[in-house]
MARBA-3410 file (N, C-alpha, C, O; in Angstrom, 1 decimal):
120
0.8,-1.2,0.0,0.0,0.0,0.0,0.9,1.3,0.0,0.6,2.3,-0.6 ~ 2.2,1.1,0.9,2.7,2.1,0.9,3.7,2.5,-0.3,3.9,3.7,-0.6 ~ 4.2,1.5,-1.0,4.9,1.6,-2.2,3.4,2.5,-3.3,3.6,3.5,-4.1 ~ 2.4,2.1,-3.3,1.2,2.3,-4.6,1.1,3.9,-4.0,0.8,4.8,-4.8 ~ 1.2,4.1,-2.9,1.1,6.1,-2.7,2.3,6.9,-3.3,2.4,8.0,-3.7
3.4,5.7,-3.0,4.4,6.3,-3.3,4.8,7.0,-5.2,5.2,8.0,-5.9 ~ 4.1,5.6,-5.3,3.9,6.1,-7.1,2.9,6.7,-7.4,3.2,7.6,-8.3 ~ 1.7,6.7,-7.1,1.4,7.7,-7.4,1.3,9.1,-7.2,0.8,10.0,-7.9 ~ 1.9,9.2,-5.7,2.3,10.7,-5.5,3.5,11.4,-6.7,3.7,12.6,-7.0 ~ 4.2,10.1,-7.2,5.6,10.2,-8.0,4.8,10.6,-10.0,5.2,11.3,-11.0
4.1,10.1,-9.8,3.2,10.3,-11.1,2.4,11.7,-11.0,2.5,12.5,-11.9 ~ 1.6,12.0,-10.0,1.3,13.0,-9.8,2.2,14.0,-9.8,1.8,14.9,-10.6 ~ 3.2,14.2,-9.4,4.5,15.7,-9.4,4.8,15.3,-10.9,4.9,16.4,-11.5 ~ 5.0,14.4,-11.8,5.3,14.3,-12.9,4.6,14.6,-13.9,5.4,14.6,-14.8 ~ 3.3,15.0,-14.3,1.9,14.8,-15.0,2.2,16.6,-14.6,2.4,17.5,-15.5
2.2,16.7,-13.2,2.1,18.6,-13.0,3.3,19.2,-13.7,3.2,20.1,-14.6 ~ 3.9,18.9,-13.5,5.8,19.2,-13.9,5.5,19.5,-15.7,5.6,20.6,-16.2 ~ 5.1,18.1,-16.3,4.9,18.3,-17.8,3.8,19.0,-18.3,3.7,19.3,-19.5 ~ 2.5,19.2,-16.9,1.8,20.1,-17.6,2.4,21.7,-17.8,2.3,22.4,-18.8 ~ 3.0,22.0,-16.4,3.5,23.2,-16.4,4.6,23.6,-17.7,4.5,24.5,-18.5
5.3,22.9,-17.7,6.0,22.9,-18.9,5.8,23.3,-20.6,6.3,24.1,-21.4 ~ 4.6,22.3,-20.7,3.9,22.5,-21.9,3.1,23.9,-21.6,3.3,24.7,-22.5 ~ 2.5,24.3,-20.8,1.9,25.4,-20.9,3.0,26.5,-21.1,2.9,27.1,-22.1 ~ 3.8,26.7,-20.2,4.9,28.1,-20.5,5.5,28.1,-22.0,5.8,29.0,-22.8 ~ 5.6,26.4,-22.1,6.0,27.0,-23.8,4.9,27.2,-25.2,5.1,27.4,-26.4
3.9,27.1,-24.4,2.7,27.2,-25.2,2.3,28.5,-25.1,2.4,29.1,-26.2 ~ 1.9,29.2,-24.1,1.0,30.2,-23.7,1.8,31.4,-24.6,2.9,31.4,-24.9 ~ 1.0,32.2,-24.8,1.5,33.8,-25.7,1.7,34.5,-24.5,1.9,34.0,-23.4 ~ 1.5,36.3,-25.0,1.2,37.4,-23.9,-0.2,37.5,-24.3,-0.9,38.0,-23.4 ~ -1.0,37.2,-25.6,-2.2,37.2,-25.2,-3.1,37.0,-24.7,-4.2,37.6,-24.7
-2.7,35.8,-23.7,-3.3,34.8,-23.3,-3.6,35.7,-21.7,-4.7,35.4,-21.1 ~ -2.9,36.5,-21.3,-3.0,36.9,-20.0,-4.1,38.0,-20.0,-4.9,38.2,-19.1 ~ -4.0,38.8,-21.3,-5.5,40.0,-21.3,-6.3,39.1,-21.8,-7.5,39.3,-21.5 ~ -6.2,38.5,-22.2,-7.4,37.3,-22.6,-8.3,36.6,-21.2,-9.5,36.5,-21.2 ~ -7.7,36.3,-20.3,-7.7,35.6,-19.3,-8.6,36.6,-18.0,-9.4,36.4,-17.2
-7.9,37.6,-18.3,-8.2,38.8,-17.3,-9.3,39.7,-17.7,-9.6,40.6,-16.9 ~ -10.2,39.5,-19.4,-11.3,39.9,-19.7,-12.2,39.7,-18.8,-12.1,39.0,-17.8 ~ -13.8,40.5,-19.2,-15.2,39.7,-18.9,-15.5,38.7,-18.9,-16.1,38.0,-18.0 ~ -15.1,38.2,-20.4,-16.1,36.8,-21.0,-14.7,36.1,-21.6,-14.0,36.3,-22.5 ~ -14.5,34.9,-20.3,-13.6,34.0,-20.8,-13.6,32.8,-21.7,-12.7,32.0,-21.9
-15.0,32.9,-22.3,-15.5,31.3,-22.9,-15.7,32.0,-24.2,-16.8,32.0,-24.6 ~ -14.8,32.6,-25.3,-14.4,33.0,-26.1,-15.1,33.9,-27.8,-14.9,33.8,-29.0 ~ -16.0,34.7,-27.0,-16.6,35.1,-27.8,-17.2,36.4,-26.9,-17.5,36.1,-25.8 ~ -17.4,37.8,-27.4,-18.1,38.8,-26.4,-20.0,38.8,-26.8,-20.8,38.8,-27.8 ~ -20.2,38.7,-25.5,-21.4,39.1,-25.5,-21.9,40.4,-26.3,-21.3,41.4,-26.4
-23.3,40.1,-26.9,-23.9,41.2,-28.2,-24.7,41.8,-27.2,-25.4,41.1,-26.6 ~ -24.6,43.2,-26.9,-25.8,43.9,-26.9,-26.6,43.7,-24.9,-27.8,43.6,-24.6 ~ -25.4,43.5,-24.0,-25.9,42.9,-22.5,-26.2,41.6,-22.7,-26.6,40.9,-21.7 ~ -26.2,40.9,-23.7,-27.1,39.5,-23.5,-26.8,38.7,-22.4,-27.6,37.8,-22.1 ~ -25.5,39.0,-21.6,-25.1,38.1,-20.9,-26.0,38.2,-19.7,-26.2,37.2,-19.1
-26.6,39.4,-19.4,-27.1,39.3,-18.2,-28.7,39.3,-18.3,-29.3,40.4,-18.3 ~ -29.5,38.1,-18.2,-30.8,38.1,-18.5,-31.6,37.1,-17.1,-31.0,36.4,-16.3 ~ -33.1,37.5,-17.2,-33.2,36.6,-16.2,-33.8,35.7,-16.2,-34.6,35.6,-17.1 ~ -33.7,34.8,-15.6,-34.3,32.9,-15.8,-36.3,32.9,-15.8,-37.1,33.6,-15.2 ~ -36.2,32.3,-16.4,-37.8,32.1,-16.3,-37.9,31.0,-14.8,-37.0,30.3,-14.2
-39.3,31.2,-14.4,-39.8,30.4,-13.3,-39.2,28.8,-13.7,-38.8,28.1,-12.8 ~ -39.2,28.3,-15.2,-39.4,27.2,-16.4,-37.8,26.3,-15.5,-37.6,25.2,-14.9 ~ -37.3,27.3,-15.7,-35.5,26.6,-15.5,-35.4,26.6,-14.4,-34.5,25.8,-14.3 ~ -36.0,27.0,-13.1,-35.6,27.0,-11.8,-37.1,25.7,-11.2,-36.9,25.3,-10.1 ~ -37.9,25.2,-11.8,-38.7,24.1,-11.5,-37.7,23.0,-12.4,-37.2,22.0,-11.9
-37.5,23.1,-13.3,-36.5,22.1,-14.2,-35.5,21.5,-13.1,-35.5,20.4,-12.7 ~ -34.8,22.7,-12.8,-33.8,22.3,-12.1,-34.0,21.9,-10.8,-32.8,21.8,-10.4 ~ -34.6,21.7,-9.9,-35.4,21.6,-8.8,-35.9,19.9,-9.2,-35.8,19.1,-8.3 ~ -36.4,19.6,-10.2,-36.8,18.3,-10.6,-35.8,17.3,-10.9,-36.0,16.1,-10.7 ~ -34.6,17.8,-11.3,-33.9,17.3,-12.0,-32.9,17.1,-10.6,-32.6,16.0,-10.2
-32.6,18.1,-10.1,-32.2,17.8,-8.7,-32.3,16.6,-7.6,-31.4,16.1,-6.8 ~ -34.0,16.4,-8.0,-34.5,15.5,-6.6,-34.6,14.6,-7.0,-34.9,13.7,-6.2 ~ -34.4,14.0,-8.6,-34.1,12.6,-8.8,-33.2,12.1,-9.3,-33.1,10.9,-9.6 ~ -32.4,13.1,-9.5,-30.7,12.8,-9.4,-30.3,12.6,-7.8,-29.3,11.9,-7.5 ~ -30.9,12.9,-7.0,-30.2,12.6,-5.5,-31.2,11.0,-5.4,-30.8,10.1,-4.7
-32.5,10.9,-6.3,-33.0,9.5,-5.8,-31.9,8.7,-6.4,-31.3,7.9,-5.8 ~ -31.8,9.0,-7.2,-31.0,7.7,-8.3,-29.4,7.3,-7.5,-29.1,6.2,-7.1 ~ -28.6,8.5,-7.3,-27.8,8.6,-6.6,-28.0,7.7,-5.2,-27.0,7.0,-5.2 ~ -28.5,7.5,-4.3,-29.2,7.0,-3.3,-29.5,5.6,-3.5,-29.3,4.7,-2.7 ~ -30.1,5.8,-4.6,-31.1,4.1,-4.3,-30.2,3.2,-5.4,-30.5,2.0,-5.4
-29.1,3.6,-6.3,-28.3,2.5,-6.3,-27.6,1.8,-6.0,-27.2,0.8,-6.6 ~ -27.2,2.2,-5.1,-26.0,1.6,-4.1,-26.5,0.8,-3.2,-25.7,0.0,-2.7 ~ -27.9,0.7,-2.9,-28.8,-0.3,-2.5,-29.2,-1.0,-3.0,-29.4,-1.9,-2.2 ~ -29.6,-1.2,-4.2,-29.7,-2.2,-5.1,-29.1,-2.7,-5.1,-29.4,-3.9,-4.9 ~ -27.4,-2.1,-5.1,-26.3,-3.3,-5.8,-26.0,-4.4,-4.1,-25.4,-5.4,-3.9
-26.7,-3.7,-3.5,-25.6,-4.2,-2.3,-27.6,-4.6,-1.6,-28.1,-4.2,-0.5 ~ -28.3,-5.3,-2.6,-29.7,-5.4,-1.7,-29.9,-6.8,-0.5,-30.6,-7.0,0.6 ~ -29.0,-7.7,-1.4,-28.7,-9.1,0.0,-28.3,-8.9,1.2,-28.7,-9.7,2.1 ~ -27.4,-7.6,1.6,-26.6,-6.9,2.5,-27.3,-6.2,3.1,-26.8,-5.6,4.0 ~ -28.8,-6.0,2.9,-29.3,-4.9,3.9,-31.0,-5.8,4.1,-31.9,-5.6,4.9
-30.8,-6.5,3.4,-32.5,-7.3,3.8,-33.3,-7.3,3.9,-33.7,-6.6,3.0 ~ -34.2,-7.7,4.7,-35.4,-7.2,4.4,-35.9,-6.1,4.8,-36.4,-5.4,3.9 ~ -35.9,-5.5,5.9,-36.0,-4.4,6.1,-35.6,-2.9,5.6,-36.3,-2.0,5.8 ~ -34.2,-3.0,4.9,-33.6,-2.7,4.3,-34.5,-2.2,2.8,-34.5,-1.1,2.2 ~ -35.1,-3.1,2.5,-35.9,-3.4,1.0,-36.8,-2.9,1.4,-37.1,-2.0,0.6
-37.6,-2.9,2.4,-39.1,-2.2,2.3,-38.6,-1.2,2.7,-39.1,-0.4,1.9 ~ -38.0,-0.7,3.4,-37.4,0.9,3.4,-37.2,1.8,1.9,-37.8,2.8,1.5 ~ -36.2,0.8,1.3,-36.4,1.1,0.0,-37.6,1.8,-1.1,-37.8,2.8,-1.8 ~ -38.6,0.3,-0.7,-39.3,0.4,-1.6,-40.8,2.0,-1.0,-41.6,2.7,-1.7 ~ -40.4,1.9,0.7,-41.2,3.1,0.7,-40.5,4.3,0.1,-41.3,5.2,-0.1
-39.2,4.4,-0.1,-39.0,5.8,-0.2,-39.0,5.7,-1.7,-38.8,6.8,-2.2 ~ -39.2,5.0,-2.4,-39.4,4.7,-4.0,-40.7,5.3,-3.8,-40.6,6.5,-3.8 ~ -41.9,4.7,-3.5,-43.1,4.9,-3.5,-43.4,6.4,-3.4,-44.1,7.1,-4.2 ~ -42.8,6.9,-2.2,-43.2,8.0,-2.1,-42.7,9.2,-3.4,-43.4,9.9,-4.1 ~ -41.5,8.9,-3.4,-41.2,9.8,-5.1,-42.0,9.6,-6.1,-42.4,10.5,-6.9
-42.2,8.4,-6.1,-43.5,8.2,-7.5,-44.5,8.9,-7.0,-45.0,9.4,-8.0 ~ -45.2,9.4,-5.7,-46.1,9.7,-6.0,-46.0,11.2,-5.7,-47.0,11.9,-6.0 ~ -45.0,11.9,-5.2,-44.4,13.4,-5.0,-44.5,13.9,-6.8,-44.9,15.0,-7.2 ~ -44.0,12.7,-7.6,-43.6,13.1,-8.8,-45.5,13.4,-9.9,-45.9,14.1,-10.8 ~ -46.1,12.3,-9.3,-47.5,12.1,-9.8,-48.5,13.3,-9.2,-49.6,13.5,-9.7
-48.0,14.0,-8.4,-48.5,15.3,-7.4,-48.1,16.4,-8.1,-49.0,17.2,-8.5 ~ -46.9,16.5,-8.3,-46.1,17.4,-9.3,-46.6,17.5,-10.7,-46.7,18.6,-11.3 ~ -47.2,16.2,-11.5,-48.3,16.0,-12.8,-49.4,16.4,-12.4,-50.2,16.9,-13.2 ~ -49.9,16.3,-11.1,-51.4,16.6,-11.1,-51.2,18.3,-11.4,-51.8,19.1,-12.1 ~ -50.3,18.5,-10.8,-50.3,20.5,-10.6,-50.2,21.0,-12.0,-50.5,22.2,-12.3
-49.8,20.1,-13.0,-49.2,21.0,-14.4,-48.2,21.3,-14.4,-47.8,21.7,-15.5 ~ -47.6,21.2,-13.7,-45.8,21.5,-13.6,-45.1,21.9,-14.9,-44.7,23.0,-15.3 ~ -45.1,20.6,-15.5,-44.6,20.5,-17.0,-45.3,21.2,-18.0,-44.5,21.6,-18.9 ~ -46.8,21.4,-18.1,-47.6,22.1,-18.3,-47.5,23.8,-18.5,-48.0,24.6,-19.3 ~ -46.7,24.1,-17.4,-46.3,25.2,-17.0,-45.0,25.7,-17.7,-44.8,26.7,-18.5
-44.0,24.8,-17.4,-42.6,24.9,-17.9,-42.8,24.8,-19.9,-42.0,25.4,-20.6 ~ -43.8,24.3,-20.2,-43.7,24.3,-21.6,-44.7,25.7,-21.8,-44.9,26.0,-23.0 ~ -45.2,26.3,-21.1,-45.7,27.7,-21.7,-45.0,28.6,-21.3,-45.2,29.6,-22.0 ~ -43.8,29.0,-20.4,-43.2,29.8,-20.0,-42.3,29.8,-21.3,-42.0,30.9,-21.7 ~ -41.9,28.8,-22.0,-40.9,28.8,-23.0,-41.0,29.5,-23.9,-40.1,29.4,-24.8
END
């Protein structure tokens, strides 16, 4: 174990070393007013565009997208490992499954999506 940190702490200083390297012989003097602009993702903003405000649409999106990215996150690691936690384990599971399905079926009854596609 102690030899496998050793290399890769030894691989790590090596990987930095040749990144730095290639960069100083890469980089211009442009690169530093470039860097030190507004808009670093390479193109200027037309006309303020950059600063607009979100529809209600993108902040429920994201909010949805959120809460079953943390289910999915969560409930597979239980799956894989479902022999290991048992039965109780499983119906635990299966309530907190249930209940998303039906938070998500609550969220259909309101129009939610409904909403997000007229705001667009």
């Amino acid at each position: 174990m102690t030899i496998f940190l050793l290399i890769a702490t030894v691989v790590a200083a090596l990987l930095y070393v040749v990144n730095v390297l290639i960069y100083s012989s890469v980089r211009t003097n442009n690169s530093k007013s470039a860097l030190s602009s507004t808009y670093e993702c390479g193109f200027e903003a037309l006309l303020n565009q950059s600063r607009h405000k979100h529809t209600i649409a993108y902040y429920l999106v994201a909010l949805l997208y959120l809460i079953f990215d943390l289910e999915i996150a969560l409930i597979i690691p239980a799956i894989v490992c479902l022999s290991a936690i048992g039965s109780v384990g499983t119906i635990l599971l299966l309530v907190v499954m249930t209940l998303l399905c039906f938070c998500f079926i609550y969220e259909l009854s309101l129009g939610i999506f409904s909403a997000i596609t007229l705001l667009q």
